[in-house]
N, CA, C and O atoms as a GROMACS GRO file, in nm:
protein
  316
    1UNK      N    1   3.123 -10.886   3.724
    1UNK     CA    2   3.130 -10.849   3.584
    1UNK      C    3   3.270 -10.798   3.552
    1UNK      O    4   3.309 -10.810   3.436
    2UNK      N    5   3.357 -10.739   3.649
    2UNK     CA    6   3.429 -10.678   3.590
    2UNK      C    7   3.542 -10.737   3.617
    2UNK      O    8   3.646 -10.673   3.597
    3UNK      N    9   3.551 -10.890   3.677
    3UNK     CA   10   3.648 -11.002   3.659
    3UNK      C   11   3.634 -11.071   3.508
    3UNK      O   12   3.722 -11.129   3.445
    4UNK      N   13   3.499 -11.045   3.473
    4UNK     CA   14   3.463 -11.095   3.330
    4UNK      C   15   3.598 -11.029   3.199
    4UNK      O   16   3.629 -11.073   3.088
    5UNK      N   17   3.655 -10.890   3.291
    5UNK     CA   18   3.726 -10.808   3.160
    5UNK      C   19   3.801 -10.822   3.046
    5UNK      O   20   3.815 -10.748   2.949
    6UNK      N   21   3.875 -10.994   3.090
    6UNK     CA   22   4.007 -11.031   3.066
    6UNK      C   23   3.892 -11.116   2.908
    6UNK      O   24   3.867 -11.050   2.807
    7UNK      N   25   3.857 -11.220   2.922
    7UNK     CA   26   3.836 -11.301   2.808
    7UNK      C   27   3.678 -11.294   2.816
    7UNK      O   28   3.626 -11.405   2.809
    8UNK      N   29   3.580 -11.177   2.832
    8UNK     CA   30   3.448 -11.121   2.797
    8UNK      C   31   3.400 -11.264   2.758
    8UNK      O   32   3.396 -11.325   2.651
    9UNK      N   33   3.369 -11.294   2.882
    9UNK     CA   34   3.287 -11.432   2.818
    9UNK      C   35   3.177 -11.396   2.819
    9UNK      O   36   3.169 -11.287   2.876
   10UNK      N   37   3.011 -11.463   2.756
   10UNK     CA   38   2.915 -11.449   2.732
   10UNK      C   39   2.809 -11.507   2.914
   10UNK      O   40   2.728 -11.467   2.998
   11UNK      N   41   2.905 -11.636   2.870
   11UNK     CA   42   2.796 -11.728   3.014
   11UNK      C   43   2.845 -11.662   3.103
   11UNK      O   44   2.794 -11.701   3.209
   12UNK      N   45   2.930 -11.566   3.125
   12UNK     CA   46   2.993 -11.527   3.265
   12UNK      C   47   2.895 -11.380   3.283
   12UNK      O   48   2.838 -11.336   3.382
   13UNK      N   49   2.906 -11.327   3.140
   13UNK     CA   50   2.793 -11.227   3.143
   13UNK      C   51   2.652 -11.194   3.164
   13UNK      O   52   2.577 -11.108   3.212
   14UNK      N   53   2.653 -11.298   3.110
   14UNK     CA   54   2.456 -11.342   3.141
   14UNK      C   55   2.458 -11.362   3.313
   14UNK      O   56   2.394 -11.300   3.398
   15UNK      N   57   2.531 -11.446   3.326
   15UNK     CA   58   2.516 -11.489   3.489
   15UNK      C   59   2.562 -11.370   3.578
   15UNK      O   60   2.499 -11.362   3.683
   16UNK      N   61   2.641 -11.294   3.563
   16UNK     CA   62   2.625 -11.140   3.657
   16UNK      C   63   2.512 -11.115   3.661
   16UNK      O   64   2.426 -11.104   3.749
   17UNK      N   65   2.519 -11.106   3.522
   17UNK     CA   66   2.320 -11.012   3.500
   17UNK      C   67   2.233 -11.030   3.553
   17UNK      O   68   2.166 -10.951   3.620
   18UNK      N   69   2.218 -11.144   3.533
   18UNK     CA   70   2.057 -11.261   3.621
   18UNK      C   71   2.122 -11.270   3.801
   18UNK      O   72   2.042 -11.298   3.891
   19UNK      N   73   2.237 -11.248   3.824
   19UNK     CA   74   2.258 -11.278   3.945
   19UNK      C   75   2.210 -11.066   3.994
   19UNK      O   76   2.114 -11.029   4.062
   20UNK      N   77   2.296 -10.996   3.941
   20UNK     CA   78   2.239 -10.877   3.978
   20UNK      C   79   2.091 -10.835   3.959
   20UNK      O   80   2.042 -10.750   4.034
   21UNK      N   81   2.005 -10.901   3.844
   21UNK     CA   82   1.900 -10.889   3.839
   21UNK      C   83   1.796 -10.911   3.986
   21UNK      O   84   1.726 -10.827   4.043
   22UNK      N   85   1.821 -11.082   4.024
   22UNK     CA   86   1.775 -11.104   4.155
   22UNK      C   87   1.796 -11.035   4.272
   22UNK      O   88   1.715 -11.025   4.364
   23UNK      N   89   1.893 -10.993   4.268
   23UNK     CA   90   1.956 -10.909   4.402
   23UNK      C   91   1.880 -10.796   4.373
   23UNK      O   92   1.798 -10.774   4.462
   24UNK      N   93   1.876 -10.709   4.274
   24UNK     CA   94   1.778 -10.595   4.307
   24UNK      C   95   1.675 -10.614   4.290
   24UNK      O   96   1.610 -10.511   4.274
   25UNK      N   97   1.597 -10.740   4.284
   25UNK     CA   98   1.448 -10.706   4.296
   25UNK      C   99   1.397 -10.791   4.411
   25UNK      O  100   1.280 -10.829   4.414
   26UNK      N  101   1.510 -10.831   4.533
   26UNK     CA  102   1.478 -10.863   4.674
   26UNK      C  103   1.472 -10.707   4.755
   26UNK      O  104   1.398 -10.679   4.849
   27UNK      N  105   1.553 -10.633   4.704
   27UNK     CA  106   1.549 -10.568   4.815
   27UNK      C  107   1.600 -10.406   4.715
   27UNK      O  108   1.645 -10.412   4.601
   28UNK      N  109   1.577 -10.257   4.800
   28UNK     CA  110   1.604 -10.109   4.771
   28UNK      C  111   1.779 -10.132   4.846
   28UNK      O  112   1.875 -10.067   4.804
   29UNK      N  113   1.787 -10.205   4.926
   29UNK     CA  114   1.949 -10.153   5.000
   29UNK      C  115   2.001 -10.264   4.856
   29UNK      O  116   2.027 -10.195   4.758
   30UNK      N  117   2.008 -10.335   4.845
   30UNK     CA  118   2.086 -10.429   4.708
   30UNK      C  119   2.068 -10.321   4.587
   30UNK      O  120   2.166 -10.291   4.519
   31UNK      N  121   1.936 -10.263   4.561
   31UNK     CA  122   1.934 -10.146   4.431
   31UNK      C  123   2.061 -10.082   4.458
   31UNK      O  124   2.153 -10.100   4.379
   32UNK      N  125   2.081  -9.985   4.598
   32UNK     CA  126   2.131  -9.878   4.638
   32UNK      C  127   2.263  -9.920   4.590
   32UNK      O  128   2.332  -9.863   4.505
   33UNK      N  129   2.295 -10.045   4.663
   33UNK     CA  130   2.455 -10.109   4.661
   33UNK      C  131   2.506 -10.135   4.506
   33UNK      O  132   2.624 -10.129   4.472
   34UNK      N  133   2.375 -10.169   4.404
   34UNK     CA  134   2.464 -10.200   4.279
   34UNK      C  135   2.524 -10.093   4.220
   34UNK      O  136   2.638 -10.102   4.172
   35UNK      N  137   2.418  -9.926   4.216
   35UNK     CA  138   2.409  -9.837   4.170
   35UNK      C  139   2.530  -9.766   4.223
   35UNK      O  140   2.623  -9.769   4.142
   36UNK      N  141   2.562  -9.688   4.363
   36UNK     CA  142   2.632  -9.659   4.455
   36UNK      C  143   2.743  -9.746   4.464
   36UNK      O  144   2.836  -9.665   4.460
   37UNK      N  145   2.781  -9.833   4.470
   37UNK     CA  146   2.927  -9.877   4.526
   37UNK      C  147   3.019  -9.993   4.427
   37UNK      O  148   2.999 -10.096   4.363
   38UNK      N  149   3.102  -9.923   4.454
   38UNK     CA  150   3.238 -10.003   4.311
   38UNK      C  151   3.168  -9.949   4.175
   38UNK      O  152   3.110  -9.841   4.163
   39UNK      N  153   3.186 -10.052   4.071
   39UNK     CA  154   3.198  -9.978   3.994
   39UNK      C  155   3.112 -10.086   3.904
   39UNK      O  156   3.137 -10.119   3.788
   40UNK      N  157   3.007 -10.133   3.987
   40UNK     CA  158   2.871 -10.207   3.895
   40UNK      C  159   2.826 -10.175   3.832
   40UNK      O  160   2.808 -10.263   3.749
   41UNK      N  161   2.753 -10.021   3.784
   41UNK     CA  162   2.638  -9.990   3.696
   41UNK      C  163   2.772  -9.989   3.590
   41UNK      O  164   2.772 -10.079   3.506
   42UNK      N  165   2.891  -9.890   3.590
   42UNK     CA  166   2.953  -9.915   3.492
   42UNK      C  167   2.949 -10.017   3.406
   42UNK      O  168   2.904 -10.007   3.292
   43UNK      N  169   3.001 -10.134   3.462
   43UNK     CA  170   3.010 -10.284   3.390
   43UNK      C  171   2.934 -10.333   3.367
   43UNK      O  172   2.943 -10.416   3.276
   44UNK      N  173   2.817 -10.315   3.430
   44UNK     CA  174   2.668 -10.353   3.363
   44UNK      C  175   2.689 -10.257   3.167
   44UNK      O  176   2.716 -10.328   3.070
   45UNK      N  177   2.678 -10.173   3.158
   45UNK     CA  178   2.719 -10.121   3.076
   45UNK      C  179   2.786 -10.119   2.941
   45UNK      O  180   2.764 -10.110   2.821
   46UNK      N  181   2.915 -10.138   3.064
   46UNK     CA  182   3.029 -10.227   2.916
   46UNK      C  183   3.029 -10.340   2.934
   46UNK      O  184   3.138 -10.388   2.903
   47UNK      N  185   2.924 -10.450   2.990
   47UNK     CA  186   2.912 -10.580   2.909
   47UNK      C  187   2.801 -10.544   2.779
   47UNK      O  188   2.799 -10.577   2.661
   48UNK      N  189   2.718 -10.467   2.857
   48UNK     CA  190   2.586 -10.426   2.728
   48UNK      C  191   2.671 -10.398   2.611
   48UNK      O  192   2.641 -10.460   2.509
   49UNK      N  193   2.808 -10.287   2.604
   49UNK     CA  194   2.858 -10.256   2.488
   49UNK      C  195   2.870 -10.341   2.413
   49UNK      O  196   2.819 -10.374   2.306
   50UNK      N  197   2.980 -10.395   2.510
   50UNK     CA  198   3.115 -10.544   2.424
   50UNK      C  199   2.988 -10.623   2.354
   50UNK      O  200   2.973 -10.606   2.233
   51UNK      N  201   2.908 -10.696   2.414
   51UNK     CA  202   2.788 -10.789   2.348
   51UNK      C  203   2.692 -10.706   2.289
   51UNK      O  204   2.595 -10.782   2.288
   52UNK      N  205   2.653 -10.598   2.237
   52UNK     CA  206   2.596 -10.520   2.184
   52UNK      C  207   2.518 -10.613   2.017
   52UNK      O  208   2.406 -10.601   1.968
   53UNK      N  209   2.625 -10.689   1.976
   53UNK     CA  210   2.628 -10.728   1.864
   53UNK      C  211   2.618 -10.900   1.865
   53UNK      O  212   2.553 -10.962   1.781
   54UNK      N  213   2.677 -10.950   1.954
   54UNK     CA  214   2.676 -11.080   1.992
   54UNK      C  215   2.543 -11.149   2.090
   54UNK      O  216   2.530 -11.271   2.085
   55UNK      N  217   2.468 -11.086   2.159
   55UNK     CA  218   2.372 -11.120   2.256
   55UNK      C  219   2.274 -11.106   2.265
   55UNK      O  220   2.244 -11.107   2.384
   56UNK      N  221   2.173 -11.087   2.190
   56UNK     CA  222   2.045 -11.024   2.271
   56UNK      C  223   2.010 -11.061   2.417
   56UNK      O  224   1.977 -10.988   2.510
   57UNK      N  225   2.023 -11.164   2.413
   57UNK     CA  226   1.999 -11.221   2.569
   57UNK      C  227   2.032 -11.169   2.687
   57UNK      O  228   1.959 -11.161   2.786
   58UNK      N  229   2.166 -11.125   2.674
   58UNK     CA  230   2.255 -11.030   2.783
   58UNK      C  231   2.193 -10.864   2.801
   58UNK      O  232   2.189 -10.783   2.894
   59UNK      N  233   2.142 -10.866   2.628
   59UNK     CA  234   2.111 -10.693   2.630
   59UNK      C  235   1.958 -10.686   2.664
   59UNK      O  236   1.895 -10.580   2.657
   60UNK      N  237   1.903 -10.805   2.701
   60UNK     CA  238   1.782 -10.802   2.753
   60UNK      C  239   1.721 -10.838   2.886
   60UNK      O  240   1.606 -10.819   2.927
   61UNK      N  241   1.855 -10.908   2.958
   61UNK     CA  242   1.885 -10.925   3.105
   61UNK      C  243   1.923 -10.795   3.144
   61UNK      O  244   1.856 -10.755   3.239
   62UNK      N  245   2.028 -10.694   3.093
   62UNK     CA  246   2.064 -10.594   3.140
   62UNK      C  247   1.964 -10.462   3.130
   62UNK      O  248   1.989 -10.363   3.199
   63UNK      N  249   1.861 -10.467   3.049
   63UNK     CA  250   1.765 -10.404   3.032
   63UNK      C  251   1.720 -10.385   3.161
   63UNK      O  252   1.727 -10.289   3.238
   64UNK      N  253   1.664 -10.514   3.171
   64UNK     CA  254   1.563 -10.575   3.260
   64UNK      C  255   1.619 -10.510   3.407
   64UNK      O  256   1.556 -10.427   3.473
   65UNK      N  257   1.742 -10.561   3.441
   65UNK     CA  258   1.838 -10.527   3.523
   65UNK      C  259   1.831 -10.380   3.577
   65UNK      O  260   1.817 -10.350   3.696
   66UNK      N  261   1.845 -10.269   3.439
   66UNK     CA  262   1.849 -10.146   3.454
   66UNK      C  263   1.697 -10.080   3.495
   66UNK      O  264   1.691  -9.979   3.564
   67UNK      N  265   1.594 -10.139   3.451
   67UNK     CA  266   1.471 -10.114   3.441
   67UNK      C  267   1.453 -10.116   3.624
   67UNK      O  268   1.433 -10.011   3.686
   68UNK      N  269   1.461 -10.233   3.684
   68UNK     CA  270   1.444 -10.261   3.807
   68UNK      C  271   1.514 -10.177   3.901
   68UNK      O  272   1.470 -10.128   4.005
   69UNK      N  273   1.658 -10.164   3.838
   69UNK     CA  274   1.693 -10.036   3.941
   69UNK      C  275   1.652  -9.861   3.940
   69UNK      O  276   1.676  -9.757   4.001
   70UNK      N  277   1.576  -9.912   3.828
   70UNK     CA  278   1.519  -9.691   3.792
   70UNK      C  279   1.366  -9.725   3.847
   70UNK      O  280   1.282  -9.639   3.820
   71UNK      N  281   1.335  -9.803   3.896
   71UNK     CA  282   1.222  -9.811   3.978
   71UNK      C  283   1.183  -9.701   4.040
   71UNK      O  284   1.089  -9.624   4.021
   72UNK      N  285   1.329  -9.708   4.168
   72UNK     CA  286   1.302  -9.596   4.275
   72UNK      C  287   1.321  -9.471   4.195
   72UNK      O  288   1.416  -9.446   4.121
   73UNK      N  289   1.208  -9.391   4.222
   73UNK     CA  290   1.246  -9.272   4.150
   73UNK      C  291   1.381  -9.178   4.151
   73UNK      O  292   1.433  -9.106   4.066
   74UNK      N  293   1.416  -9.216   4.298
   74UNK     CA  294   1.542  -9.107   4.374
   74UNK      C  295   1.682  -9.197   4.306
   74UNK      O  296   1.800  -9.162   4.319
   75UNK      N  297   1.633  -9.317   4.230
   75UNK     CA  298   1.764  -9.378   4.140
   75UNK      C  299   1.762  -9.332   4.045
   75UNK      O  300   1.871  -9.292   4.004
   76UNK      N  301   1.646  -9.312   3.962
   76UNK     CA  302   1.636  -9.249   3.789
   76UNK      C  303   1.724  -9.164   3.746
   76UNK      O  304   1.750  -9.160   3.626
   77UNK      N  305   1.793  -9.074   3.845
   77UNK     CA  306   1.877  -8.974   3.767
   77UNK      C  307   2.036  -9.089   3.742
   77UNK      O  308   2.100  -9.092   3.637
   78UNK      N  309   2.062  -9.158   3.845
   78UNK     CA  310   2.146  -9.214   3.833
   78UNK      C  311   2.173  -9.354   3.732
   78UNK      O  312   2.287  -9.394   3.708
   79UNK      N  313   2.112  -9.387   3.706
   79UNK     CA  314   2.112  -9.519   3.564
   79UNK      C  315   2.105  -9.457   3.457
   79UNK      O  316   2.104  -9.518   3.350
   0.00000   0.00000   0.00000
């Protein structure tokens, strides 16, 4: 996502999303890793911003996205 920064494309956005989407709902160590390391939940985030107005699609992958990682309870404080 956060190679996306330069020209915020849409298809590049959606496809993080749905690609981070899958990854956390194989596995709690992929939750841990999106949440915890670099600077993923951020950019999950500010793609939600930037497309705020342009996407539903993106703001409903990233939902979805966010939803799956507040699963674990011991994540909830952190999303």
């Amino acid at each position: 996502i956060l190679d996306n920064d330069i020209n915020r494309s849409e298809k590049l956005a959606m496809f993080c999303m749905t690609t981070l989407w899958i990854l956390a709902r194989k596995s709690d160590a992929n939750k841990h890793k999106i949440i915890f390391e670099g600077r993923t939940l951020e950019a999950i985030v500010e793609a939600m911003t930037f497309h705020r107005e342009t996407s539903l699609d993106i703001q409903t992958r990233a939902c979805g996205l966010l939803w799956s990682l507040a699963v674990n309870a011991n994540h909830r404080k952190h999303i």
